[in-house]
N, C-alpha and C positions, 0 to 999 in steps of 0.2 A: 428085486421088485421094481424099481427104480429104471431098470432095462426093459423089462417088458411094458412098463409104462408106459415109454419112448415109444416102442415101439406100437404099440395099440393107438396110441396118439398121430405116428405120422402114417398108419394105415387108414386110419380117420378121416385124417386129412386128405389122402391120395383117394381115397373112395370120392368123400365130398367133390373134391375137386372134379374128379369123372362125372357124376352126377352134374355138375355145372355145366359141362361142357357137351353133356350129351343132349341137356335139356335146352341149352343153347343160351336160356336165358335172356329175350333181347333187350334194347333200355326200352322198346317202347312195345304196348299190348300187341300182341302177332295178330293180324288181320282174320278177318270173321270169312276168307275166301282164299281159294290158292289163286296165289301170282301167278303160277303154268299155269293157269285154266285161261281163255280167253272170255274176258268178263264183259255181260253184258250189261246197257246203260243203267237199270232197274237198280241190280247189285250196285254199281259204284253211287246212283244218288242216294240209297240206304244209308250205303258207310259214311257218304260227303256229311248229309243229314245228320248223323249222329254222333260224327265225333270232331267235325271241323271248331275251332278255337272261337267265332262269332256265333256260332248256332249257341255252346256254351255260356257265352256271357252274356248272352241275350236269355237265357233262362234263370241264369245269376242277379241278371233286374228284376224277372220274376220276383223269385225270391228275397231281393232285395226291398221292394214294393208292397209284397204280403206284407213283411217284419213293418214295413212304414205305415200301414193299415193298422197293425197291431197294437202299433206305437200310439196312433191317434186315439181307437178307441182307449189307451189308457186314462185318457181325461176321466172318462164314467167308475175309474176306479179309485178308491180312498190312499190315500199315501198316509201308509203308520212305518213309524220310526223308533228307534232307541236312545236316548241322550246316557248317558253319566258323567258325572263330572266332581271334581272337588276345587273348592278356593280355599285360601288362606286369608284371611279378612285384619286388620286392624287401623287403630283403635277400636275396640269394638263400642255399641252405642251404650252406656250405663246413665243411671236412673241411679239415684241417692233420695231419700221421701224421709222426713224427716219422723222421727218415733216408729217410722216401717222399715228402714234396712236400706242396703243396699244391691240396684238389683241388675244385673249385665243382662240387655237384650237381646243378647247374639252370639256365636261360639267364634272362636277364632277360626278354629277348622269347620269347612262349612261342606255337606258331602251330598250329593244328589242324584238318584236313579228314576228315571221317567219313560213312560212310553205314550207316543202322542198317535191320534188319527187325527187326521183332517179330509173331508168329502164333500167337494162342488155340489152341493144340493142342486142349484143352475143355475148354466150359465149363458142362456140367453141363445141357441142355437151354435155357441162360439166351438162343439166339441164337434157336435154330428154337422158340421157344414168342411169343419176338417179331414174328418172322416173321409166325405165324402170326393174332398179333392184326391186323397192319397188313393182311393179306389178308382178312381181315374186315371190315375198314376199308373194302377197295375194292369188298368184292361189295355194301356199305352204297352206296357210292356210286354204282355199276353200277344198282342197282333204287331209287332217288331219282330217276335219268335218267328210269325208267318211272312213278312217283309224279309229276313234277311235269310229263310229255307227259301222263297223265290228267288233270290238274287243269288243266291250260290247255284237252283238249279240251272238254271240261264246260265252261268259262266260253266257249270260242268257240262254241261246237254254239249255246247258249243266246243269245250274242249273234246268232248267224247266224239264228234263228228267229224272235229279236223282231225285227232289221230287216226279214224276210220278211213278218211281219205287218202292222208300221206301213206296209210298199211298198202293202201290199194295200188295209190300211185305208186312207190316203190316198184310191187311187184309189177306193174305195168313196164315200169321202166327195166326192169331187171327183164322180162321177157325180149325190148327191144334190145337192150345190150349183148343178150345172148345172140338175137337173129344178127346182127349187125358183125360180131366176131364169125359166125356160120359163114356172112359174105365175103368177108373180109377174109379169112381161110382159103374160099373157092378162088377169087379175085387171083391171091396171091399164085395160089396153083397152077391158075388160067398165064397170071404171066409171066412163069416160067415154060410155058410149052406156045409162046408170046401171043397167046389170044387173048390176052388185056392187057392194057396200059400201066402206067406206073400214077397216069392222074389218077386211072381209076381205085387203086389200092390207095392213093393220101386221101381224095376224098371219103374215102367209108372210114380212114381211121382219122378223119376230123371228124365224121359224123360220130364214131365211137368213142373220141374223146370227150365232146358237147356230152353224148347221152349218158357216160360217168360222171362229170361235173355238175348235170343237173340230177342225179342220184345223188352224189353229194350232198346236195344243196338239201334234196327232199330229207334226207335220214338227219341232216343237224337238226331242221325243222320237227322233223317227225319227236326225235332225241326233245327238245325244246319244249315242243308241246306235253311229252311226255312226262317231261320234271312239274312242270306246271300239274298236271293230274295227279301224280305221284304228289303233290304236296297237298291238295284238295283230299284226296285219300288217307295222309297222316303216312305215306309210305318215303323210306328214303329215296331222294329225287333220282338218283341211277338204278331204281328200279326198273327191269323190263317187263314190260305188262302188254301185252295183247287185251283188244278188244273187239267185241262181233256186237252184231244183233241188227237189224231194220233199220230201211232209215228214213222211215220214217214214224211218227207218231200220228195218231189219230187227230182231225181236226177238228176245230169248236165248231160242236152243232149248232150255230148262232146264225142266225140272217143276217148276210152283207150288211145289211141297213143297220143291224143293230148292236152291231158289235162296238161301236163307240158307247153306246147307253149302257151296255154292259159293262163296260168296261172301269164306266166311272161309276157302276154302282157296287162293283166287286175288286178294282184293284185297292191292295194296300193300302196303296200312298192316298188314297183319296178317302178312304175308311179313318186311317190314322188322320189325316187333317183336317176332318168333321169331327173325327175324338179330341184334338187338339184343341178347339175350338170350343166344345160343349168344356173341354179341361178349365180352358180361359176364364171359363161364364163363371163356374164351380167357383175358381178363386175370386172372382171380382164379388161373387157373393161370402165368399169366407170371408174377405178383407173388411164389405160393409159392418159386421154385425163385431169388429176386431175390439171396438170398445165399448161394447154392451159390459153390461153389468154381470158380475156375479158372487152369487149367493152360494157360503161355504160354511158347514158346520166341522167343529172343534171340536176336541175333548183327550183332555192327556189327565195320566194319574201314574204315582210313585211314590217314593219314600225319600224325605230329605231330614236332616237336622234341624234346632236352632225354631224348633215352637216353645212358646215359654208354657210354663215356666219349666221343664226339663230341656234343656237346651240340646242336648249331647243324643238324645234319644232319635234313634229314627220311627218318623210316623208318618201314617200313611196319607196319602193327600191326594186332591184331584182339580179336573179343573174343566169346564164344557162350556159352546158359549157360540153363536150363530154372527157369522158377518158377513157383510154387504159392500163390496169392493165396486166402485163410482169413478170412471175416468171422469175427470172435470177438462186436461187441457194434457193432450197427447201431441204438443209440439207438431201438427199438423201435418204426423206421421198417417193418420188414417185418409186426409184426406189426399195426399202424394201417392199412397199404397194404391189408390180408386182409380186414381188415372194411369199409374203404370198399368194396372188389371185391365183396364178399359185400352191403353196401346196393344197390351198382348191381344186382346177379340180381336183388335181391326188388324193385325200384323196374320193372326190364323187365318183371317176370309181371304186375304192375298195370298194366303199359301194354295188355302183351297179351289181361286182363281187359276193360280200359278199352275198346281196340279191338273186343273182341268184341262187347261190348254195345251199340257205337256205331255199327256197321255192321250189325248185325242189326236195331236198331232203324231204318235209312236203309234199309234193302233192303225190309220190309215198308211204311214208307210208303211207298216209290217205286211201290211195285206196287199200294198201295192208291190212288195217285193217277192211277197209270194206268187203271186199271178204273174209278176217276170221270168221267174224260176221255172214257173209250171212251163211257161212257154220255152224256157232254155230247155227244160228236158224235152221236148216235143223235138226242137229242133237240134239236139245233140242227139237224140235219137235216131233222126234222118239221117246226121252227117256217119254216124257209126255207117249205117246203111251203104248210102253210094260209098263210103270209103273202102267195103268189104269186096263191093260191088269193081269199085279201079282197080283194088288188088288183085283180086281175079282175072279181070283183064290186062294188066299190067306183067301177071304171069304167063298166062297164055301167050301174050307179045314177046313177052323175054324168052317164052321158049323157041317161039320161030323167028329170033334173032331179029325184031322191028324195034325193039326199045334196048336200051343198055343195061348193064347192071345198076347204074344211079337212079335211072329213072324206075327200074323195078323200088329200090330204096325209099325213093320219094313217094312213093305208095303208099310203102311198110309204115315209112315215116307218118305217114297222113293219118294212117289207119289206128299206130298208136294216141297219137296226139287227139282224133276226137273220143279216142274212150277215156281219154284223161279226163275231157272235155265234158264226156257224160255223165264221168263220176262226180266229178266237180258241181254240174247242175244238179245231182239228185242231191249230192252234200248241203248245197248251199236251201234247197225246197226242206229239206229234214231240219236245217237248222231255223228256216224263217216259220219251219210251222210252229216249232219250239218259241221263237221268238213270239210269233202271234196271238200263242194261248198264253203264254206271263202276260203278256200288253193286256189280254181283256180279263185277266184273275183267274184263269183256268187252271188249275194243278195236272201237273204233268204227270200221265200215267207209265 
């Protein structure tokens, strides 16, 4: 029995085991998309959105903020308690009366079981003016949730667009490297049957060595930008991830003229520093009313020992009884509290200065760099154009032997370099559009 035990036991195990292994198990949730799929920007801001480490803890102040809401309203609730207790008492207090006896006032073991309430009848605005700050507190944290989804999408939008370019550029470069070894083949062949040089063969393999090392260069970059996404996503950073899609997004339907008014009446920063502010008022008025008066009713009842004249007996007892709590002289804590409250308003209106000026100044660059952009693609557009246009011609010459193999190169060269140039412009218009709709509070679709 003992044998088949063993062995039911380590088939158990080897099963389990498989199952682990098949199911993969990894330390972290498997991603809500396949990695082979080339993901477009939509999907990656969902997942950034939902499961990045500050979207979390910023819902964690939520939460944190309700329970402080909660906390306050407990003023309006009665606090009842349990006491029990025993003493030991002596001497105890005796009584001798002379032709009456004598007579012990008190037990030595003295034993006590009570239950008390006590309820702020009022206290002068001092519960609901606190109240009031902490729900302040949470609509602070409620629009921090939307503050720091715009800030991550801004930094993803941005990563999503440089890895779209480096995908491009690569292959850009990868097309040139390929044409450049095709020349450098022909080159070699030509001078051995001695109809090229031997310059002509170093120069195309200096030009093939530059256009490897700046391949290079792109794929660490690419690699780089890559870990950075990879970590926005929650995915291990040497993950390889492809990614497609437009590039552009739609722009704010806003009038030039208005986009600064917009801007400051819908970004964030400038919502939260009008909340911070009205937060300020809330406590300079909590702080006034800090040593108002308040009116609290009592009332406890239990069973103790040590009522005469059965001393030892427990009876029942009770006790109720209204009070009126009076600061007379609060060491001039209330009125230091008024002026710290009163520095925090004036310290928020310079935020909300500070803000204004800092997003007004980010919304007209953004749009100045958009209308730069526009005009780089216009003119990266041209240059693709005559580039196509030399190449053509550049070939026609090489083939009736008027130009050389370099200068056919210096074409090829030309022709890659402005589609770099092209992608680069559209990149950098997809990112300032991106940039331009965070600046005036537009959520990005």
């Amino acid at each position: 029995m003992k044998v088949n035990h063993l062995i039911f036991s380590l088939a158990f195990l080897f099963l389990t085991t498989l199952a682990f292994h098949a199911t993969g198990l990894p330390q972290q949730e498997a991603a809500p998309f396949n990695i082979n799929d080339s993901l477009p920007l939509p999907v990656i801001l969902k997942q950034v959105l939902s499961s990045y480490p500050t979207i979390a803890k910023a819902q964690e102040a939520i939460r944190a903020a309700e329970a402080a809401v909660d906390l306050a309203k407990s003023g309006y609730y009665p606090n009842i308690g349990a006491n029990a207790g025993y003493a030991y008492i002596g001497p105890v207090p005796e009584l001798t009366i002379p032709n009456l006896g004598h007579f012990v006032m008190a037990p030595n073991n003295n034993y006590n079981v009570m239950v008390g309430v006590n309820e702020n009848i009022y206290d002068f605005e001092k519960t609901s003016r606190n109240v009031q700050v902490e729900k302040s507190n949470r609509e602070l944290a409620e629009k921090n949730v939307g503050l720091v989804s715009q800030r991550l999408t801004l930094l993803t939008s941005v990563s999503f667009y440089t890895q779209i370019y480096l995908q491009e550029a690569i292959r850009i470069k990868e097309t040139q490297i390929a044409t450049l070894k095709q020349h450098l083949d022909f080159v070699t062949r030509k001078e051995q049957t001695g109809s090229a040089t031997q310059y002509e063969i170093l120069s195309t393999q200096v030009r093939l060595s530059n256009a490897e090392n700046q391949e290079v260069d792109l794929e660490a970059s690419r690699q780089s930008e890559q870990a950075m996404l990879n970590s926005l996503l929650g995915l291990p950073v040497k993950t390889r991830i492809k990614v497609q899609g437009n590039f552009v997004c739609s722009q704010p339907e806003i009038s030039p003229d208005s986009l600064i008014i917009y801007a400051l009446d819908n970004r964030y920063e400038m919502v939260m520093a009008r909340l911070r502010e009205t937060h300020a008022q809330l406590q300079l008025r909590s702080v006034k009313v800090m040593d108002n008066p308040t009116l609290s009713l009592f009332a406890e009842g239990g069973c103790k020992n040590g009522y005469f004249p059965d001393l030892n007996a427990f009876t029942p007892n009770y006790a109720a009884g209204v009070g009126l709590n009076i600061t007379i002289f609060d060491a001039t804590r209330r009125r230091n509290s008024i002026r710290i409250a009163n520095a925090h308003i004036n310290m928020t209106r310079n935020d909300i200065d500070l803000a204004s000026r800092d997003i007004s100044t980010e919304v007209y660059q953004n749009e100045t760099n958009l209308l730069a952009s526009l005009k780089k693609i216009d003119q990266s557009n041209l240059q693709v154009k005559q580039a196509k246009e030399a190449l053509d011609l550049a070939a026609i010459s090489y083939k009736t032997g008027a130009i050389t193999n370099l200068d056919l190169l210096d074409a090829e060269t030309a022709l890659e370099e402005s589609r770099v140039n092209q992608l680069k412009a559209r990149i950098e218009y997809a990112i300032n559009i991106v940039r331009l709709n965070i600046s005036v509070g537009k959520p990005i679709q």
